[in-house]
C-alpha positions as CSV (number, residue, x, y, z in Angstrom):
1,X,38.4,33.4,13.2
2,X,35.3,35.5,13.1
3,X,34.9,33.8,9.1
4,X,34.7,30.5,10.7
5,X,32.3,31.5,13.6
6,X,29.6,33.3,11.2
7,X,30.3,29.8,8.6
8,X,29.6,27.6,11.7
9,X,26.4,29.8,12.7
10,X,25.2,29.9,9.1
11,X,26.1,26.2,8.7
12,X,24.1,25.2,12.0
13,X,21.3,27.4,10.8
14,X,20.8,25.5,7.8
15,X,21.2,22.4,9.3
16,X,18.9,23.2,12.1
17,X,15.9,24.0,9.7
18,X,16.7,21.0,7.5
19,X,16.3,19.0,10.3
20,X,13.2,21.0,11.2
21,X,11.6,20.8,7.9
22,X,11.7,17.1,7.9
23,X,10.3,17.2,11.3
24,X,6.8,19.2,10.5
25,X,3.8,17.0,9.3
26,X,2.9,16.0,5.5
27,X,-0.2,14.7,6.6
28,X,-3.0,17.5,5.8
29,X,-1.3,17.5,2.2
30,X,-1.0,14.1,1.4
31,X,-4.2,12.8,3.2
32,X,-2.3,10.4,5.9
33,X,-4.5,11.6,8.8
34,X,-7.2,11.1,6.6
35,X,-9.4,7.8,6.4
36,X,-12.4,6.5,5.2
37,X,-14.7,4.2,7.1
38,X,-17.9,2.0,6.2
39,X,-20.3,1.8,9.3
40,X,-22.2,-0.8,9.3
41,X,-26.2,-0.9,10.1
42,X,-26.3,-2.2,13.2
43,X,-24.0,-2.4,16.2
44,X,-22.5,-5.5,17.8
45,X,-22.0,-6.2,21.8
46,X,-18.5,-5.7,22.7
47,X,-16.7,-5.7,25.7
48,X,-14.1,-2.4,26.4
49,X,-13.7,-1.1,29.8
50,X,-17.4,-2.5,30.6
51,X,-19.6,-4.2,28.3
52,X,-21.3,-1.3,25.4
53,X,-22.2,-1.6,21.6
54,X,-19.4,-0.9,19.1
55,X,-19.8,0.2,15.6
56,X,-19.0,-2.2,12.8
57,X,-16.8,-0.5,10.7
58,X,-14.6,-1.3,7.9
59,X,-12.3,0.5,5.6
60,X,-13.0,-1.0,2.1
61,X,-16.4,-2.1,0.6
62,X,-14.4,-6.6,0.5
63,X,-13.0,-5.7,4.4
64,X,-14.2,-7.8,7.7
65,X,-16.7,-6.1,9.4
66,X,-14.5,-5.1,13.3
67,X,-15.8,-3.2,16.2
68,X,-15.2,0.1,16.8
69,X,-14.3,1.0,20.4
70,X,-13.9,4.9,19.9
71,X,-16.6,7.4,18.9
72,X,-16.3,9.7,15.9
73,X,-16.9,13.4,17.1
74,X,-19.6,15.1,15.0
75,X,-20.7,11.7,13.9
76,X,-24.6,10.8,15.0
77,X,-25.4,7.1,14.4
78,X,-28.5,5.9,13.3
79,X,-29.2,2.1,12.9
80,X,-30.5,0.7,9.9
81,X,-28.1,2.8,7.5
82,X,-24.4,1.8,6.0
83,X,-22.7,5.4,6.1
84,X,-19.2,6.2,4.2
85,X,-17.5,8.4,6.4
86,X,-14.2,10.8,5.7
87,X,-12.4,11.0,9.5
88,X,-9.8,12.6,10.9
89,X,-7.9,10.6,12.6
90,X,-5.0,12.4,15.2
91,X,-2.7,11.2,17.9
92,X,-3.4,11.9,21.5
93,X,-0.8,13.0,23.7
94,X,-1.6,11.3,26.9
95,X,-4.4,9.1,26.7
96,X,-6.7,7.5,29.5
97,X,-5.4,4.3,30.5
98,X,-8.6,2.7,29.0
99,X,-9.1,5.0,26.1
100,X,-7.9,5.1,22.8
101,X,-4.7,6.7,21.7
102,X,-6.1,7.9,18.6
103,X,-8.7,10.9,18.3
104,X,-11.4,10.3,15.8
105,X,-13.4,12.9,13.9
106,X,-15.8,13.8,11.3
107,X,-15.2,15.3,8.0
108,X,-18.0,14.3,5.5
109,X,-20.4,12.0,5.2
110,X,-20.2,11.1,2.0
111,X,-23.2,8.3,2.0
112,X,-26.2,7.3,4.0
113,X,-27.9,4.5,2.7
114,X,-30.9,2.6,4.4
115,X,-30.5,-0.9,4.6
């Protein structure tokens, strides 16, 4: 009896951090939090919660240009330049109601170009 008792415990163990291993995060290691964005020179009028300028931003060099409603912490703009930007990008919680469920910041800037 106490044989099968410590085999169960031992056996739940390893199950338990099985289960837990698949559970934790890849995503620093294998870059999937990771993205990189082309902003645009110039900003576009766009309308979120109340009209504002959104970023143009795109993800490859043959995208569509699309707004950006979010802001990229660390991140200054300054029209008249395309920038290639490394982001984080990570999950909020509990979001505002009208804000995004997606927390963006800066890594590197790889480029700045003046256009």
């Amino acid at each position: 009896m106490k044989n099968t008792k410590l085999f169960l415990k031992v056996l739940f163990s390893a199950v338990f951090m099985l289960v837990l291993a698949q559970c934790t995060t890849t995503a620093d290691a294998s870059g999937e939090n990771e993205k990189t964005f082309i902003v645009g020179p110039e900003t576009a009028d766009c309308t979120g919660v109340a009209p504002m300028k959104c970023l143009q931003v795109k993800e490859t060099q043959s995208g569509n240009w699309t707004n950006f409603y979010s802001n990229i912490e660390g991140f200054t703009y300054e029209p008249g330049y395309e920038y290639v930007l490394k982001v984080k990008t990570e999950k909020i919680a509990n979001p505002p109601m009208d804000g995004s469920s997606i927390k963006y910041t800066l890594i590197k800037q790889v480029s700045k170009t003046k256009k």
